[in-house]
C-alpha positions in Angstrom: -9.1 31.4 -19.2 -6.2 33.8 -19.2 -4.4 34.0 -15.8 -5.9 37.7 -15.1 -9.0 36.4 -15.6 -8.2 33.4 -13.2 -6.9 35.9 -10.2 -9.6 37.6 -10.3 -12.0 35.3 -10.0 -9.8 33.5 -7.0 -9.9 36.6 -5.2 -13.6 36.8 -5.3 -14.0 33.5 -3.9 -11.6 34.4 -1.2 -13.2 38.0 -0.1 -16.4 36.2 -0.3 -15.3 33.5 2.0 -13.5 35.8 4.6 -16.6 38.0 4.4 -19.0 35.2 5.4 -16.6 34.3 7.9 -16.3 37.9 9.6 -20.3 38.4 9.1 -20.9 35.3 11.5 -18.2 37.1 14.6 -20.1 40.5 13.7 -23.4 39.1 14.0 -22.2 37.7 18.0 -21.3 41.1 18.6 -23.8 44.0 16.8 -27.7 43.6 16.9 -28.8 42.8 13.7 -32.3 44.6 12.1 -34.7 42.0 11.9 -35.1 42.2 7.8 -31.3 41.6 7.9 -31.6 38.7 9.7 -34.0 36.9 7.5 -31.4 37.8 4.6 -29.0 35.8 6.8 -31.6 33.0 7.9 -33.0 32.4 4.4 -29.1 32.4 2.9 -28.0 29.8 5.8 -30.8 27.7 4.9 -30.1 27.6 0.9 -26.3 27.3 1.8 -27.6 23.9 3.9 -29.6 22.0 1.0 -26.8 23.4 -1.3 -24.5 21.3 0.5 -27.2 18.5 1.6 -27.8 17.8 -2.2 -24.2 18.2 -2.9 -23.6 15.2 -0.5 -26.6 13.2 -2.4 -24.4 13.8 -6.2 -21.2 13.6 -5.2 -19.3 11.0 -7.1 -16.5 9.9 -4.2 -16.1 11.7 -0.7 -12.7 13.3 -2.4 -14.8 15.6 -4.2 -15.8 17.1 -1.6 -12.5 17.1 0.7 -12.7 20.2 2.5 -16.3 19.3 4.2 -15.0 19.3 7.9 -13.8 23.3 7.1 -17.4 23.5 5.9 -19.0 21.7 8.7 -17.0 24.2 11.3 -17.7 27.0 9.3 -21.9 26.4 9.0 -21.6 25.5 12.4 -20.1 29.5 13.6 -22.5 31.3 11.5 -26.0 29.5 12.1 -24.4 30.1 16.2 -24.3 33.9 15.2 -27.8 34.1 13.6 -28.9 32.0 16.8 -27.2 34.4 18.9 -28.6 37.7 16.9 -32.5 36.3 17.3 -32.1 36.3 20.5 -31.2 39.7 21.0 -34.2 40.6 19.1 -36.5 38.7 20.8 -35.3 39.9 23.8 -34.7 43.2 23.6 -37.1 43.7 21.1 -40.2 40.8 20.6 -39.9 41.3 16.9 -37.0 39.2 15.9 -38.3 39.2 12.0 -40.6 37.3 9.5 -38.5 33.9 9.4 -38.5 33.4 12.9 -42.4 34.2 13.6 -43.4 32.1 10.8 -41.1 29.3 11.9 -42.8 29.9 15.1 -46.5 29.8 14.3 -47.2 28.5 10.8 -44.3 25.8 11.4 -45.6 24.9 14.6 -49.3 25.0 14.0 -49.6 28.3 15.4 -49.8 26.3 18.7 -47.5 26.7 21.5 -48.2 22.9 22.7 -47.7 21.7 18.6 -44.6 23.7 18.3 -42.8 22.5 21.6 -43.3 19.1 20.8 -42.3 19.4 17.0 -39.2 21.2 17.9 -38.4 18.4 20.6 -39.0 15.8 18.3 -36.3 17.5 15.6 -34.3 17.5 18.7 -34.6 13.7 19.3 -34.1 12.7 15.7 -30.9 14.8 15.0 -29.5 13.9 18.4 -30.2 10.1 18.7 -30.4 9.0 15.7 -28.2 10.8 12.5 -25.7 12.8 14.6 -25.1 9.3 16.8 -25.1 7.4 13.7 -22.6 9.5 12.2 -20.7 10.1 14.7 -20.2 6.2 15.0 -20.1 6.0 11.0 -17.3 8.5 11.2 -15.2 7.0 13.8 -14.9 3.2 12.5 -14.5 4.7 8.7 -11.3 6.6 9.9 -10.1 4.0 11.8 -10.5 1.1 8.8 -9.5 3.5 6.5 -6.0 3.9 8.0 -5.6 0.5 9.0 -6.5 -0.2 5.0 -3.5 1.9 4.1 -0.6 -0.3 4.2 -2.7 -3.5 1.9 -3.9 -0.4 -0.4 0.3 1.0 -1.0 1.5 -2.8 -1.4 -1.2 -3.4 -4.3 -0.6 -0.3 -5.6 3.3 -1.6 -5.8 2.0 -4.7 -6.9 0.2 -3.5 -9.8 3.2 -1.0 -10.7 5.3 -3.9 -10.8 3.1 -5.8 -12.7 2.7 -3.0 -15.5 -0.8 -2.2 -14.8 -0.4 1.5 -14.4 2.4 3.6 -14.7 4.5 5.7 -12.5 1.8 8.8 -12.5 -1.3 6.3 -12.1 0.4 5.1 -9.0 1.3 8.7 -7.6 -2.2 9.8 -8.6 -3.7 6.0 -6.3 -1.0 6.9 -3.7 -1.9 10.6 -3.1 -5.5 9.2 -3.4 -5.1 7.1 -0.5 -3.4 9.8 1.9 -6.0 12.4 0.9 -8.3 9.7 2.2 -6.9 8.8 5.4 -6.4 12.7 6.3 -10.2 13.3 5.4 -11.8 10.6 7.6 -9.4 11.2 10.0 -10.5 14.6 9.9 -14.4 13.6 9.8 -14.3 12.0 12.9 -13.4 14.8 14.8 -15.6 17.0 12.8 -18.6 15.7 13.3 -18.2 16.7 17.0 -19.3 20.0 15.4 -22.5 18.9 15.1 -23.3 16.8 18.1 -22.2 20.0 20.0 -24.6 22.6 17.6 -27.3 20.8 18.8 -26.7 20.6 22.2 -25.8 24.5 21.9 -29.2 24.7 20.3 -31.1 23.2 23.0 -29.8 25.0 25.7 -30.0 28.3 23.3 -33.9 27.4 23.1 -34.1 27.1 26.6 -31.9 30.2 27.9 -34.7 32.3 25.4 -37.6 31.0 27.5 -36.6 31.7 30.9 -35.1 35.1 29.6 -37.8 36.0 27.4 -40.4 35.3 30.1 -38.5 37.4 32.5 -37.6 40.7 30.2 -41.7 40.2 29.6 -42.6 40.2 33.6 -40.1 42.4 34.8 -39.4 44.6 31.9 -42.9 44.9 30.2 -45.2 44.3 33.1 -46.5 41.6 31.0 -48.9 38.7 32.3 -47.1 35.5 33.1 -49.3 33.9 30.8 -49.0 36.4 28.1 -45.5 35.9 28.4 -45.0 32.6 27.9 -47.6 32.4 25.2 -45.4 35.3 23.4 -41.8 34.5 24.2 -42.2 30.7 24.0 -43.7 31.3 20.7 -40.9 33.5 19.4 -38.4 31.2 20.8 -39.3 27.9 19.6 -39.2 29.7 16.1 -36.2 30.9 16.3 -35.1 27.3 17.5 -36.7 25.7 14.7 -35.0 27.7 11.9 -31.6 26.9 13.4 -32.4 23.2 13.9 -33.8 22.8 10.1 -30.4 23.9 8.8 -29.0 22.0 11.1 -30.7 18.7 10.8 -30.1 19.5 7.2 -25.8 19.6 7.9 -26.4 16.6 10.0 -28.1 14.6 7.4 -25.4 15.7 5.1 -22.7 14.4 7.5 -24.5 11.1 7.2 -24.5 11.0 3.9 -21.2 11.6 3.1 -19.1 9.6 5.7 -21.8 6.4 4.4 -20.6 6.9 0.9 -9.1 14.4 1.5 -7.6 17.7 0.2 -6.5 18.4 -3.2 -3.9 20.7 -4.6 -5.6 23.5 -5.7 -6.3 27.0 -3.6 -8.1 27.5 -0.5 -11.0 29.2 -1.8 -12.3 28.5 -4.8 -11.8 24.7 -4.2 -14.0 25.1 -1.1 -16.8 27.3 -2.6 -16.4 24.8 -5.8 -17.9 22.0 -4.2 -20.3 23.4 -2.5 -21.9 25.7 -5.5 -20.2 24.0 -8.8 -22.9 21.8 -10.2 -25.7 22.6 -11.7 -27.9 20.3 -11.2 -27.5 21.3 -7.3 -28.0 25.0 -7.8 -31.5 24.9 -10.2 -32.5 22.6 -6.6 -31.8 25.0 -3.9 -32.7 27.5 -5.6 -36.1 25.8 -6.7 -36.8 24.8 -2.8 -35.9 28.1 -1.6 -38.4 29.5 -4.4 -41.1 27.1 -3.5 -40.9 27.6 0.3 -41.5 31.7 -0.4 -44.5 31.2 -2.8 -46.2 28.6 -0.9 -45.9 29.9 3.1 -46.2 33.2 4.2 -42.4 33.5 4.1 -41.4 36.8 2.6 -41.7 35.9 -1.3 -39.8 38.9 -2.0 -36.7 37.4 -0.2 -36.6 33.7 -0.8 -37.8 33.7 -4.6 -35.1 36.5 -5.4 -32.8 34.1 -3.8 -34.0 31.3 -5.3 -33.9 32.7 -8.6 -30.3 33.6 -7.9 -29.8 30.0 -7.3 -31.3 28.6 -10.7 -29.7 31.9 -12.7 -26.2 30.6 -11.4 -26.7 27.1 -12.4 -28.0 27.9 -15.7 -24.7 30.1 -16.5 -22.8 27.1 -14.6 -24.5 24.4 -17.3 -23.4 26.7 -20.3 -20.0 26.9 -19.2 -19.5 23.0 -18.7 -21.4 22.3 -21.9 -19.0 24.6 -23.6 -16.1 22.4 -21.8 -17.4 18.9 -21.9 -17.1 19.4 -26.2 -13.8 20.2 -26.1 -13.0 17.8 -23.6 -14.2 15.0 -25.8 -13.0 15.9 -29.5 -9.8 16.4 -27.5 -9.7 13.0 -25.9 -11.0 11.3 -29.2 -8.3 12.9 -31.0 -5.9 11.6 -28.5 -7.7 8.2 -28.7 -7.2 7.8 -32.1 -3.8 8.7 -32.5 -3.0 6.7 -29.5 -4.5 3.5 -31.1 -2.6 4.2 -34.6 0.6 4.4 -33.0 0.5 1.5 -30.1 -0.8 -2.2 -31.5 -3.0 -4.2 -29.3 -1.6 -4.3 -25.5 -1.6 -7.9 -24.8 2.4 -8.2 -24.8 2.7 -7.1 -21.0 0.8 -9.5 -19.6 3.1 -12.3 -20.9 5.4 -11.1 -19.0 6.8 -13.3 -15.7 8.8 -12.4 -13.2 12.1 -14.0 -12.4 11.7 -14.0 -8.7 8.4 -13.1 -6.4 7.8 -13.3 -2.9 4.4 -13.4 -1.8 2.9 -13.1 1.3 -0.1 -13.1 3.5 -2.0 -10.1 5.1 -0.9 -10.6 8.2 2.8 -10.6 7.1 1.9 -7.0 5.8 3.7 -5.0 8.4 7.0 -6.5 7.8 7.1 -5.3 4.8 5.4 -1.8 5.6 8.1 1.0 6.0 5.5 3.2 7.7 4.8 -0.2 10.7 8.5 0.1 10.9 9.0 -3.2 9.0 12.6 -3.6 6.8 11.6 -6.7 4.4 12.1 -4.3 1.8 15.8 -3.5 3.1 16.5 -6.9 3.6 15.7 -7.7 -0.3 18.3 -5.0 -1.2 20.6 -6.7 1.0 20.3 -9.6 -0.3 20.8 -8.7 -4.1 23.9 -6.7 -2.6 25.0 -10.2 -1.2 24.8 -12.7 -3.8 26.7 -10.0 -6.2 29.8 -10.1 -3.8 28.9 -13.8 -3.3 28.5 -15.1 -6.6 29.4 -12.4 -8.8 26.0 -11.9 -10.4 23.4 -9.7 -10.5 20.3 -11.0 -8.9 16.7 -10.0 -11.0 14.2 -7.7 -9.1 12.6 -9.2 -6.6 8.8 -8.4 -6.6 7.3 -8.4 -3.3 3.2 -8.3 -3.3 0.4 -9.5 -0.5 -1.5 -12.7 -1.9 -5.4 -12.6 0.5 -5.7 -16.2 -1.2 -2.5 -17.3 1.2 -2.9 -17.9 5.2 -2.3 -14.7 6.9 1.1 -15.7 8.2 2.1 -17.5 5.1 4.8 -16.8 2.3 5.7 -18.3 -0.7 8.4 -18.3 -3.1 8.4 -18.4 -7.1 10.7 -18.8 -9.2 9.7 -17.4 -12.9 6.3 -17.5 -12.2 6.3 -21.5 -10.4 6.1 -21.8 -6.7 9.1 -23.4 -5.7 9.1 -22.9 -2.1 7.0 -22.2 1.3 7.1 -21.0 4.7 4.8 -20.0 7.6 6.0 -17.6 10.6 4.2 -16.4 13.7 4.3 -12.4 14.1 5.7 -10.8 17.2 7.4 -14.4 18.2 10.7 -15.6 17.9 12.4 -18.7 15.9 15.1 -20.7 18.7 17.1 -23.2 17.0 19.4 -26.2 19.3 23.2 -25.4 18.1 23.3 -28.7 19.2 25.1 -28.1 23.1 22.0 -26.8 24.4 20.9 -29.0 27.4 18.0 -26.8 28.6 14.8 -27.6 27.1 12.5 -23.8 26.8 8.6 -24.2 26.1 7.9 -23.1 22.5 5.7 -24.1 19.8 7.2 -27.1 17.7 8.1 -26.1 14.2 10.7 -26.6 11.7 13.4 -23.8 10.3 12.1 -23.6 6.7 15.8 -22.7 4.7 17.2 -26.1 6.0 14.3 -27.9 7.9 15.7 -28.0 10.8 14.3 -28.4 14.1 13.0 -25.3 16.1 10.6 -23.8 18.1 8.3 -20.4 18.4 8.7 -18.8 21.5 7.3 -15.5 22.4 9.1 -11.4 23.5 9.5 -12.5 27.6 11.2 -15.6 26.5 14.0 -14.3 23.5 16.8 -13.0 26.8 16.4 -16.3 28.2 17.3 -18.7 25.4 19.8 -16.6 24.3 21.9 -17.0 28.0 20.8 -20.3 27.2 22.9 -20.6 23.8 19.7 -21.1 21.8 20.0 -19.2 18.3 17.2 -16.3 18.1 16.1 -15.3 14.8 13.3 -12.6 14.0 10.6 -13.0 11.1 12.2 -10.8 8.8 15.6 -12.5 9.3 13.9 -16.2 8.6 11.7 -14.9 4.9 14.9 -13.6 4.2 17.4 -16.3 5.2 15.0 -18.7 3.4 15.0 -16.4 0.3 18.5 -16.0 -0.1 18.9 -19.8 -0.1 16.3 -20.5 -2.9 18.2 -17.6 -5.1 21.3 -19.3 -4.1 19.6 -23.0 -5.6 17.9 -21.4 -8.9 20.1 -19.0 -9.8 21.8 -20.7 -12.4 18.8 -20.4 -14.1 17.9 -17.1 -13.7 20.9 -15.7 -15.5 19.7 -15.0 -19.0 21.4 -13.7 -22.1 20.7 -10.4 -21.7 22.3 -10.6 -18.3 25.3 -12.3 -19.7 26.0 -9.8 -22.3 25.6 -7.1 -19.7 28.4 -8.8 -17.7 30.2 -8.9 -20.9 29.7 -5.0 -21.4 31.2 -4.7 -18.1 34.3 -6.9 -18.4 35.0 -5.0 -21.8 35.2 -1.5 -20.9 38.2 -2.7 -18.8 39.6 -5.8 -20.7 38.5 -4.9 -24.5 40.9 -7.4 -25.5 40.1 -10.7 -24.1 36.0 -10.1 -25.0 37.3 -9.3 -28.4 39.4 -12.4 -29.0 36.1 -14.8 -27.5 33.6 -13.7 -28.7 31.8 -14.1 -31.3 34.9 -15.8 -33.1 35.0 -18.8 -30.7 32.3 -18.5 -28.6 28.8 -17.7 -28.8 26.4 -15.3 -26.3 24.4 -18.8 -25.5 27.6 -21.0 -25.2 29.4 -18.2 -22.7 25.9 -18.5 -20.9 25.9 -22.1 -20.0 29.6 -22.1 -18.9 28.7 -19.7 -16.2 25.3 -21.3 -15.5 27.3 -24.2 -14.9 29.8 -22.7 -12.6 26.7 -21.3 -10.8 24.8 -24.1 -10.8 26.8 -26.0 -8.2 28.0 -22.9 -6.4 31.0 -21.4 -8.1 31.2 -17.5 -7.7 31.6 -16.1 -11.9 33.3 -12.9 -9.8 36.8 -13.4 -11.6 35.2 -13.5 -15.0 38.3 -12.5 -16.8 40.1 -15.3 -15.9 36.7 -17.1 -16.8 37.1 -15.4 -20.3 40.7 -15.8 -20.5 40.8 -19.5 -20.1 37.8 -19.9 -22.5 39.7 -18.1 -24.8 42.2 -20.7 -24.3 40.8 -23.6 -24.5 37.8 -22.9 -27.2 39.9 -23.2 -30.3 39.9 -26.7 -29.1 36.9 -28.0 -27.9 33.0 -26.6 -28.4 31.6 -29.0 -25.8 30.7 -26.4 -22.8 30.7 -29.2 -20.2 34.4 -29.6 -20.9 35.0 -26.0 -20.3 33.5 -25.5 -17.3 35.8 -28.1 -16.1 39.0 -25.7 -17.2 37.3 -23.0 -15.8 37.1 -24.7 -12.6 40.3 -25.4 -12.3 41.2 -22.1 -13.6 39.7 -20.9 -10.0 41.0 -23.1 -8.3 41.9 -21.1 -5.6 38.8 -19.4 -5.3 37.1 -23.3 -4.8 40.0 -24.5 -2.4 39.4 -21.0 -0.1 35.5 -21.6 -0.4 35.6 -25.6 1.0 38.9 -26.2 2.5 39.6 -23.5 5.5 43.2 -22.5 5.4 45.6 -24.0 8.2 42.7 -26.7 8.7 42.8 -30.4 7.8 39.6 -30.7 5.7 38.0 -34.5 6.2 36.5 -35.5 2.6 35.7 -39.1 0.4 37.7 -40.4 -2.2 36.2 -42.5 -5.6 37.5 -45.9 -5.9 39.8 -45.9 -9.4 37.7 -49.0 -10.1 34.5 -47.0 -10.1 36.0 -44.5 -11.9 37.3 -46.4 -14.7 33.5 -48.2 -14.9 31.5 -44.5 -15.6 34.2 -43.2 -17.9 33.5 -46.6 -19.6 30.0 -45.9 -19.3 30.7 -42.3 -21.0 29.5 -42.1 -24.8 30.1 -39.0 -26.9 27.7 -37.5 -29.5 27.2 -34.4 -31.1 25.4 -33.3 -28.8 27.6 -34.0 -25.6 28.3 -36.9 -23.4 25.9 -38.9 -21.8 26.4 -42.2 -19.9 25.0 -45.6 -20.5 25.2 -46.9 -16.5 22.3 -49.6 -15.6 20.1 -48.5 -13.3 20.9 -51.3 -10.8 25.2 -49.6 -10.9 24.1 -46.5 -10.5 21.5 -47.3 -7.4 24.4 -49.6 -6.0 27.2 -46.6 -6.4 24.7 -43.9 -4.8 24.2 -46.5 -1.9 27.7 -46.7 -1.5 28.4 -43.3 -1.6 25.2 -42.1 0.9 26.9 -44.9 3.6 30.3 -42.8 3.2 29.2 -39.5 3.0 27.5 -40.5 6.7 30.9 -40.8 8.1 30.8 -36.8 7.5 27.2 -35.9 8.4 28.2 -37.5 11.4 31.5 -35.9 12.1 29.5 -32.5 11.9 31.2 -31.9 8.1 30.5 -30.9 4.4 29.5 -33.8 2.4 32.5 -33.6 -0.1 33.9 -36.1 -2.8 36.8 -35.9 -4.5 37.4 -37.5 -8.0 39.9 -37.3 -10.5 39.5 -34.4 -13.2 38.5 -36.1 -16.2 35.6 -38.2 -13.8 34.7 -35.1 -11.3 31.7 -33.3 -14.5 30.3 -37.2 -15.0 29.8 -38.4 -11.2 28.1 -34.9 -10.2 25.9 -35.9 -13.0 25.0 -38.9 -11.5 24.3 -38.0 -8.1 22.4 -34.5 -8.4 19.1 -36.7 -8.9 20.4 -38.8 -5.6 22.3 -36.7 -3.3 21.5 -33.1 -4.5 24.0 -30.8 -1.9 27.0 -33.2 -2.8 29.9 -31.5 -3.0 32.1 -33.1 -6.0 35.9 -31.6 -6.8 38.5 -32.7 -8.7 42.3 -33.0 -7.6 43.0 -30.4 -10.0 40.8 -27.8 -8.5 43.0 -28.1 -4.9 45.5 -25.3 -4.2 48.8 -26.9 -2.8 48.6 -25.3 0.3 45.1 -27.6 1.0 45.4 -30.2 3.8 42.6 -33.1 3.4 42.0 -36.2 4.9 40.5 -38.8 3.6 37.9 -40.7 5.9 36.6 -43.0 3.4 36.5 -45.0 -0.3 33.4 -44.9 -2.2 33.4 -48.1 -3.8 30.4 -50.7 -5.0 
């Protein structure tokens, strides 16, 4: 449709709307004639099955996200037809055909019949579908935003995941906030209709008392005339604005047991009330029926209803008209789409390097809108093991797991669970530095990084173990303590190739040369890997990776076997090792290998092809680990690092051995000292 075409159809919607709006404060103030107000009686009640059958079709409560506008507006303009028969009756005793007919063919012609059937519309619409929907509404909107947070995080989850793209998840997350702002905004709405019909009733019952007095005092009529004539008149006029209104209320129902949209004002609202066929041949066929079958004027409501089935009809042509071109278009697409793109399995092959996941009740942690900064922390600590370690850490998907304990987390590593944790929300971790006399009441636990012993305490108690000396640490701080340690363990592994030849890039735009000279003329992509996976691996930091490169460079020409260059490389940083264990101006207590024991697993060494591997029994190397567990306990007892040191040609071959036994042993050569290092030695390892 050309954009002309478009305004001026907009417009009409929006002088149609303002009219309706305007007609509803002109009807409070002028006194309508009494064939105008059965125009306006007969239109409120088509607009009310327009919108109760709308409610009945409607594919998701979205479609129809400006419904608490249309509830308010219904709500003025059945007040101001209300409010117009009444003048009439009052001033007039003829307030039209709707309203007499309403009054004695709808209530039997009786004044006994109609009382009670207008109480009894009264009853149901009151206690039962505007209470019910009034309750309806309020726990929707209240589960709906207390939904939000789970419904973002699986949105992120499946974004993460590659199960919809970035528009899919703006188009879910727009979704959910339309959603929230809708039943938020139902729950206040349907106060609109719990207060038309207590309006009503006290309408109803104003009309008596005033129509019996205009007809005593005014007309000189019999008490009993007037009563029979007013009541008459008024319980009609009650029960054509309590039909509609049961109607809206039934809608309401409807719709909140089953938003706003970007789009303008008017023709979105007047859309969803009149933009389906199928709605409009019903109205108008009801509104039809109800003029040919009861003495309501025919002339009236079958013009209307004919209106009503016309506009559908033209509705119906125009969507078939689209629904074609929709389709060829989207099979076109289809098609094209399916000769380009092969079968999309790949993607879900895919693993990710690092996940954290957690359970529902660890939600708000992670929730920037509860004020939780789990996803700040994970930044942080990325940002951290860079300066740390001098490698970039993979992204570091976060997602809710319902299968998990509510305050549970887990942590995996390329797709494998690798390691656990449980925290109490809105409590406190205390850990014993170990000069804490004081005993505090807590919940016994264990510190899940490094297992050791702590307790849960709760808010009151944090300001008094921390005058105690305890250490304090908050949930967030402990998931991402206990994260950054498991990166720390695996991340040897989780530098790839692709990661290494992006450190690679990086190192040549400002040292061309040296990346020139090693590689791929002495060293290959997977050879460079393993050398810094090595370094890694037992805690080396691959920062200073030209002079990495620069002594590969060096010593590649010469020997292939990466186990052997690590070791140059490690003593190429040797002052990067010495500042990282050995405090400057401190004497640094540590446990020497017997020359005896090191002379037995060099012996024990055997060289292949492949690389070195030793030939120890079982029962030496049990006997050696026993001896060097009873020394390393003289520095776990002394409050100290667990560190060995070995001469340079032995250091590579006894971590070997004891990284099944003694896994955080610290093993360094004499080579990889700075001279300025002050050690002690508390101890021979020797077996």
């Amino acid at each position: 449709m050309p954009t002309a075409a478009k305004d001026k159809v907009f417009n009409i919607y929006d002088v149609g709307l303002a009219l309706y709006l305007l007609a509803a404060f002109v009807f409070l103030i002028i006194t309508l004639p009494s064939f105008l107000l059965d125009i306006c009686l007969a239109f409120n009640m088509a607009i009310a099955f327009a919108i109760l059958f709308n409610t009945l079709f409607v594919k998701e409560v979205l479609d129809m996200s400006y419904y608490p506008t249309i509830l308010l507006f219904t709500t003025i303009f059945r007040i101001s037809l209300n409010v117009s028969s009444t003048k009439l009756i009052l001033t007039t005793g003829d307030p039209g055909n709707v309203v007499r007919v309403f009054g004695a063919y709808v209530g039997g012609n009786d004044l006994i019949v109609g009382c009670i059937v207008f109480i009894i519309i009264l009853i149901v619409q009151m206690v039962i579908i505007n209470k019910g929907s009034e309750r309806v509404s309020e726990v929707t909107a209240r589960f709906t935003l207390d939904a939000m947070p789970g419904k973002q995080m699986a949105i992120d989850a499946d974004l993460n995941t590659g199960a919809i793209d970035d528009k899919e998840a703006k188009r879910l997350r727009d979704k959910i906030q339309q959603e929230s702002t809708f039943f938020g905004s139902m729950d206040g709405a349907v106060k609109y209709v719990k207060g038309d019909t207590t309006a009503g009733l006290l309408i109803t019952a104003i009309n008596i008392v005033g129509g019996i007095a205009m007809g005593v005092l005014r007309r000189g009529m019999e008490i009993g005339d007037a009563l029979e004539t007013f009541t008459v008149l008024t319980i009609g006029d009650g029960l054509v604005g309590a039909i509609p209104s049961l109607l809206i209320s039934l809608s309401t129902g409807i719709l909140v047991t089953k938003g706003a949209k970007e789009a303008d004002f008017g023709p979105t609202l007047v859309g969803q009330v009149l933009s389906t066929p199928k709605v409009m041949y019903m109205a108008g066929g009801v509104i039809a029926f109800l003029g040919i079958v009861t003495p309501l004027n025919p002339i009236i409501f079958v013009t209307l209803g004919a209106i009503f089935i016309i506009g559908g009809r033209v509705m119906q042509n125009n969507l078939a008209v689209e629904q074609v071109e929709a389709v060829a278009e989207t099979e076109e697409e289809t098609g094209a789409e399916e000769i380009r793109r092969p079968e999309n399995v790949v993607s879900l092959l895919n693993v990710d390097p690092i996940e954290l996941e957690f359970g529902y009740g660890i939600i708000p942690l992670a929730d920037v809108n509860q004020g939780g900064d789990l996803l700040d922390r994970v930044v942080m600590i990325r940002r951290q093991i860079a300066l740390e370690l001098g490698t970039v850490v993979p992204i570091i998907r976060l997602r809710d797991n319902i299968q998990l304990n509510p305050n549970q987390y887990i942590i995996k590593i390329k797709g494998i669970q690798v390691a656990e944790g449980e925290i109490l929300f809105d409590h406190y971790m205390v850990m014993n530095p170990g000069y804490v006399e004081e005993e505090i009441p807590g919940i016994d636990t264990f510190e899940p990084s490094f297992h050791l012993p702590a307790k849960w305490i709760t808010e009151n108690q944090r300001e008094r173990a921390e005058s105690n000396g305890y250490t304090v640490v908050d949930p967030p701080s402990i998931i991402a303590t206990h994260l950054t340690e498991v990166i720390r363990s695996h991340i040897s592994e989780l530098l790839s190739r692709q990661d290494t030849q992006n450190l690679i890039n990086n190192l040549q735009e400002s040292n061309p040369s040296v990346v020139e000279e090693l590689t791929p003329k002495l060293m290959g992509l997977g050879e460079i890997q393993k050398v810094l996976q090595n370094l890694l691996k037992e805690g080396i930091s691959i920062r200073d990776l030209l002079s990495i490169f620069e002594t590969l460079a060096d010593y590649a020409p010469t020997t292939r076997d990466t186990d052997i260059l690590t070791e140059y490389c490690r003593q190429a940083l040797k002052r990067a090792i010495s500042a990282h264990y050995f405090p400057a101006g401190e004497e640094t207590n540590v446990v020497t290998l017997d020359p005896k024991v090191e002379q037995e697993i060099m012996g024990a060494v055997k060289q292949t092809e492949q690389g070195a591997y030793m030939t120890l029994t079982p029962d030496r190397t049990r006997a050696i680990m026993a001896a060097t567990e009873t020394e390393i306990k003289k520095l776990e007892d002394m409050g100290k690092n667990p560190i060995v040191i070995t001469s340079p040609i032995v250091r590579i071959y006894f971590k070997k051995l004891s990284e099944d036994y003694l896994r955080d042993l610290i093993v360094v050569s004499y080579n990889e000292i700075d001279t300025n290092v002050t050690i002690q030695s508390v101890g021979v390892i020797s077996a």
